[in-house]
N, C-alpha and C positions, 0 to 999 in steps of 0.2 A: 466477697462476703466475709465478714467478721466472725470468727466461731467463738460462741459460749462458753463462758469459763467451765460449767457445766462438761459441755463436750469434749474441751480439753485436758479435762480430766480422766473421762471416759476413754480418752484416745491412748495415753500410757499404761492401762488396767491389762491386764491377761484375757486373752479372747485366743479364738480358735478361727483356723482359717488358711487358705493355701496360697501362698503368694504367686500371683499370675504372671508369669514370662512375658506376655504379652501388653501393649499398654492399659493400662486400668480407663476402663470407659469414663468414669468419675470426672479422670482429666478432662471433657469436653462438654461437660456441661458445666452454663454458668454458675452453678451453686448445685449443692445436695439437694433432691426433689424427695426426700423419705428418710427415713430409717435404714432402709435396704444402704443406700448410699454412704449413706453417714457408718455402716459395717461394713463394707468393702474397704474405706480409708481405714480404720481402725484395725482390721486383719491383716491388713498389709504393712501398716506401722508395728505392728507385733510380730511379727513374723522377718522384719530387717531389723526390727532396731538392734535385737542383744548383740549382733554382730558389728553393725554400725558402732555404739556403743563402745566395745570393745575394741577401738580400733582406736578409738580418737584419745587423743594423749594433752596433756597440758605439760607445755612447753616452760622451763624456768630459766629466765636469762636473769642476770645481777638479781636487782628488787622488782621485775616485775615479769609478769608471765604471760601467752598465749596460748593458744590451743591451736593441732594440728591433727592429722588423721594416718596412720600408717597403710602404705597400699602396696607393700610386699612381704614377704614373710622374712627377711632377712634383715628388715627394719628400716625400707623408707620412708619417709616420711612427707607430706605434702603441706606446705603451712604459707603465711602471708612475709613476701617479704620484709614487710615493716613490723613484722614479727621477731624473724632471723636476725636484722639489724645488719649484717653482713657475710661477706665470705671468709670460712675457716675459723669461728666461732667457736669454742668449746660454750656447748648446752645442756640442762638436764632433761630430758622426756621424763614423763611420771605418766605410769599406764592406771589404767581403771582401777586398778585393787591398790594403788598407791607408791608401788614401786617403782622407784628413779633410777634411771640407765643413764651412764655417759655419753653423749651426741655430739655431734661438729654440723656447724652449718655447711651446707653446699652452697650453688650456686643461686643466683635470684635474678629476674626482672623487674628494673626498679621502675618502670615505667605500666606496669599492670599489676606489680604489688604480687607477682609468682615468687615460691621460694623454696629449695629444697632444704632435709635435713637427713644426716644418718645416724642410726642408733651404731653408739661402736661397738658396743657390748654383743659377742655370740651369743646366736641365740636362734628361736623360731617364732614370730611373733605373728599376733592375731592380724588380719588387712583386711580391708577392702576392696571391689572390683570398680576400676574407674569408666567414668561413658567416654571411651572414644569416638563414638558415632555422631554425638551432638544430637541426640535425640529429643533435648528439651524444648518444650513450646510454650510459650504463651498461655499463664493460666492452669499449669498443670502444678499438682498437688505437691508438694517436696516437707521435707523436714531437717531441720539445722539442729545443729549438735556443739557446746561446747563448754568450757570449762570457766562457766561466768565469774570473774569475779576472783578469779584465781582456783586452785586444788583442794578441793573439800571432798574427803574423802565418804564423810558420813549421807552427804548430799550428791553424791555424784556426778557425773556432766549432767548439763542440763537440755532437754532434749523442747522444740516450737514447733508447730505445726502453721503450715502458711501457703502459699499459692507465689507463682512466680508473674509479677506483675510488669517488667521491663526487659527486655530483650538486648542489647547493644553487640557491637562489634566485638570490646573484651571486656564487659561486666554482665551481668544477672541480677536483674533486683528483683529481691521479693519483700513478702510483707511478715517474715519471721521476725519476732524482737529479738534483737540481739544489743548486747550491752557491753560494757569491756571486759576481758579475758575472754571475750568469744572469736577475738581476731583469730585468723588463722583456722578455725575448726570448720568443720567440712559442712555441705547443703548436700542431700541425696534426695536422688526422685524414690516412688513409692518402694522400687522396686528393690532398692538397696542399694545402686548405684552413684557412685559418687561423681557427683556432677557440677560442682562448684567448692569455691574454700574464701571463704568470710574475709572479705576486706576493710569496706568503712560501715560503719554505722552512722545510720541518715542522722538526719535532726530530730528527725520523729525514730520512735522505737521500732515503728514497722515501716522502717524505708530505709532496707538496707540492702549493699551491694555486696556483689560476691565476683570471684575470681571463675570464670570457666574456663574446663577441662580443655578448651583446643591453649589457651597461655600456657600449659604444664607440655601438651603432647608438641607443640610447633617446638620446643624448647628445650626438650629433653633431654638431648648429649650433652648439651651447653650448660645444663643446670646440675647436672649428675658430674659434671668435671670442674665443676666450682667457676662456675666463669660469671665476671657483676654484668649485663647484660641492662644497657640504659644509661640514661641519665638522670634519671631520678625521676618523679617525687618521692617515692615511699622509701626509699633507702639514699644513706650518702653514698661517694663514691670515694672509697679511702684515696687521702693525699698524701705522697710519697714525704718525709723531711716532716709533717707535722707529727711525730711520734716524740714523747718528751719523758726522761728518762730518771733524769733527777739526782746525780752523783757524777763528782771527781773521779780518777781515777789515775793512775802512775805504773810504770812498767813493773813485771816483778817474775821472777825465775818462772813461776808456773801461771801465770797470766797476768792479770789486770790489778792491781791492789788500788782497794777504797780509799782513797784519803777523805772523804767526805761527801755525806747525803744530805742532799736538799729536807728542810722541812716539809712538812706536808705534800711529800713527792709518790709517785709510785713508787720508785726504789725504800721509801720510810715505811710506806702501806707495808708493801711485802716483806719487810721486817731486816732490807740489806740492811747492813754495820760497818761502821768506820775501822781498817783493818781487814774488813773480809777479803779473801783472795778469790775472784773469779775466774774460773779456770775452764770455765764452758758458758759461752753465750748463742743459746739455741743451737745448739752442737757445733758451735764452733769456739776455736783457742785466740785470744787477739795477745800479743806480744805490747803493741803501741796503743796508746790512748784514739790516735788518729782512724788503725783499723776498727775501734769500736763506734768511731765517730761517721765512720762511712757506712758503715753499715745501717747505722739510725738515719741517715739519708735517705737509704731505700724501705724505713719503713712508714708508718703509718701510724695514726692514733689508734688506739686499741689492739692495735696486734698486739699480739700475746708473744710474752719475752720468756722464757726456760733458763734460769740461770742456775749452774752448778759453783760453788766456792766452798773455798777452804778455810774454815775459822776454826784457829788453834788445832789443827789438825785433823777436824771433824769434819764428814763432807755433807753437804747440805743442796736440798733443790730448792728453788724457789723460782714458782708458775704463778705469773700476774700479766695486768696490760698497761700498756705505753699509756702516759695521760696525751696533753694535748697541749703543743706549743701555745 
């Protein structure tokens, strides 16, 4: 059943009401029979959301962003991995009130599109409680959460009301509209439980897939220790030698001296200079051109290079990522 823009409206309002532990009867009838019905959803939506709410973060990688949901106080995070993009990612979270914390991705399955994140910043942060029991069925009432469209603080996440119309092995479909920048943000049954995390958007607005809680719990050591897990589709799988660097380089007392940076290289982005002395490549010293050449063997496009150098005396970091052969 399709709900009223009317009702949709009525369903974000302030109302009064005690959220039931047990399952909301609503879930097993095919549609609202009254009023009475149609305030049982709405009290229970009121009574999870501010928490719900406050949990779900928009994720900011380069120029484009997702949504994700944190589910411990220490600041895990649960998001889509074609969100994360990959493993050991430097990310921004941005929490409800607007504020951005430093993040690294964890681990992902690029094959169900699961993907962790950790806020790195100390702290105690607002979560939510996950369904490990797989309690969800056919038809029962849920509500998706996310940060359409990118971080608008004056608009906030944006919160759909909908029914879970598909069941599968490892997706969830329901009939919540979701639109881009909602990748990644969480689906919860009435109860406040988080029971899914937003993968593709169908063709239509309300034929969208989600990620369920057994892909996060089957997955858990593997994901929380960074490990890529698959072979795709929703994530690549970084290749060892395709990491591309973009500068000459000549032996020199205290490391690597520039003789020269490619145009339009990563090395120009990040602002290395002809002359510079590098004297730390990701915490290490290379003597020969050779040892800094082996080492871009073992890495990857986008990993992220930490380079320390000495110009004119001055000591300088410089954090960017390998382009791509």
């Amino acid at each position: 059943m399709r709900l009223l823009p009317t009702f949709l409206a009525i369903l974000v309002c302030c109302a009064t009401g005690a959220r039931a532990d047990e399952r909301p009867y609503v879930n097993d009838l095919p549609a609202p029979e009254g009023r009475k019905d149609l305030e049982v959803i709405q009290s229970a939506l009121v009574e999870a959301l501010p928490q719900a709410r406050e949990a779900t973060v928009c994720i900011e990688i380069g120029e484009g962003s997702g949504s994700g949901v944190i589910v411990s106080p220490d600041g895990l995070v649960l998001t889509a991995a074609h969100v994360s993009g990959g493993v050991g990612k430097e990310v921004t979270v941005v929490l409800e009130d607007g504020k951005k914390l430093k993040a690294r991705t964890l681990g992902l399955e690029s094959e169900t599109d699961a993907a962790m994140i950790q806020i790195e910043e100390e702290g105690t942060y607002p979560f939510v409680e996950i369904d490990r029991d797989s309690s969800t069925r056919l038809g029962d009432w849920v509500f998706s959460i996310g940060h359409s469209g990118g971080f608008d603080k004056d608009r906030g996440s944006v919160v759909r009301v909908g029914r879970i119309v598909r069941i599968a092995h490892s997706t969830i479909q329901s009939d919540c509209s979701l639109i881009g920048g909602d990748s990644g943000g969480p689906l919860f049954d009435l109860t406040g439980r988080l029971i899914g995390i937003h993968s593709r958007v169908g063709m239509a607005l309300a034929e969208n897939n989600h990620v369920p809680m057994t892909e996060y719990t089957r997955n858990w050591d593997a994901l929380k220790n960074g490990e890529f897990i698959g072979e795709g589709p929703f994530a690549k799988k970084p290749v060892k030698g395709s990491g591309f660097l973009g500068l000459a380089t000549e032996s020199h007392p205290k490391g690597l001296r520039v003789m020269k940076v490619g145009k339009k290289t990563p090395a120009e982005d990040a602002g290395v200079k002809e002359g510079d002395v590098i004297t730390s490549f990701n915490g290490k010293n290379f003597k020969d051109r050779k040892e800094l050449q082996d080492e871009l063997k073992e890495m990857a496009a986008d990993d992220e290079v930490v380079l320390e150098i000495d110009r004119g005396g001055e000591t300088k970091t410089l954090t960017f990522h390998l382009g791509e052969r």
